[in-house]
C-alpha positions as CSV (number, residue, x, y, z in Angstrom):
1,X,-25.6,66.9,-16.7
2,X,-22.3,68.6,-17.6
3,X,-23.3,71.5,-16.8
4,X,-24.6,70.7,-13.7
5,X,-21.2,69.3,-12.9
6,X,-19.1,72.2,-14.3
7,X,-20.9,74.6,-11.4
8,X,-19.5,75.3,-8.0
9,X,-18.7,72.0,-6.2
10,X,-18.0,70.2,-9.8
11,X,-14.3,72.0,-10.2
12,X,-13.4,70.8,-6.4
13,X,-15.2,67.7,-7.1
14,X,-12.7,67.0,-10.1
15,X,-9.4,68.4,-7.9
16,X,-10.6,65.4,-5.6
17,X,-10.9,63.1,-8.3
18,X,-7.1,63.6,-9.9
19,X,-5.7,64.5,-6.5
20,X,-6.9,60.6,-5.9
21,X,-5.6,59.0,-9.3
22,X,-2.5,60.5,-8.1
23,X,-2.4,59.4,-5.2
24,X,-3.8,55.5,-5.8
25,X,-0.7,55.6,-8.7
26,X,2.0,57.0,-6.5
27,X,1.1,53.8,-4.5
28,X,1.6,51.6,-7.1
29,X,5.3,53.3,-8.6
30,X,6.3,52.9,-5.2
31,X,6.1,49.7,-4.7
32,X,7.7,48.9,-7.9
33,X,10.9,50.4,-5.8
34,X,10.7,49.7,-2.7
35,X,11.6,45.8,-1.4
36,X,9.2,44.1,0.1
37,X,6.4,46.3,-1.1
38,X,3.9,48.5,1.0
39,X,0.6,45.9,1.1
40,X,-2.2,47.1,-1.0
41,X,-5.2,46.4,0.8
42,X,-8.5,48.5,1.1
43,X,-7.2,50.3,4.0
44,X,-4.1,51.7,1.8
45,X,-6.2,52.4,-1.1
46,X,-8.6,54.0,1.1
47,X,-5.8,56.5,2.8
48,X,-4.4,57.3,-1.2
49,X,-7.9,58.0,-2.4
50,X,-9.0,59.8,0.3
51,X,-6.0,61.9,1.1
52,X,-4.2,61.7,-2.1
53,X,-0.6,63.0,-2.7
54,X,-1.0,63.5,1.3
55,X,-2.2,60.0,2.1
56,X,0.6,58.5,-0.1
57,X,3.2,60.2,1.7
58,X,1.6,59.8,5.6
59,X,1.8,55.8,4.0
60,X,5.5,56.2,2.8
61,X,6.4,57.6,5.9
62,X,4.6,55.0,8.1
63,X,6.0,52.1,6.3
64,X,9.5,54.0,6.3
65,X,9.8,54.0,10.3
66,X,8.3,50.7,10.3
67,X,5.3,52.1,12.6
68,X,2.2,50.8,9.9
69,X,1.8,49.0,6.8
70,X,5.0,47.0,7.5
71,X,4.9,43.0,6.7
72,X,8.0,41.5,8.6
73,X,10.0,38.7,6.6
């Protein structure tokens, strides 16, 4: 099974993978920082697995300019 995994789409396969941890973490550190905090929901999640590093910062951004992913207080 391994070995299966190891072959041609298994290394992009595993870029994908950490490239998501990343990004699913970055999410969480940031909003140990940031006050109020970005809402984690399945659509955030979503954008950090899927787009990673990416997705994290297209979030950060969003929330920044108060366009997406704001919660008014």
């Amino acid at each position: 099974m391994a070995f299966i995994l190891m072959g041609r789409g298994g290394r992009q396969l595993g870029r994908f993978v950490v490239n998501a941890l990343i990004g699913i973490v970055l999410l969480f550190l940031t909003n140990l920082f940031i006050t109020p905090p970005i809402p984690i929901n399945i659509i955030t999640v979503l954008i950090c697995a899927i787009g990673g590093v990416l997705g994290w910062l297209i979030i950060l951004i969003l929330y920044l300019l108060g366009v997406a992913f704001y919660v008014p207080a």
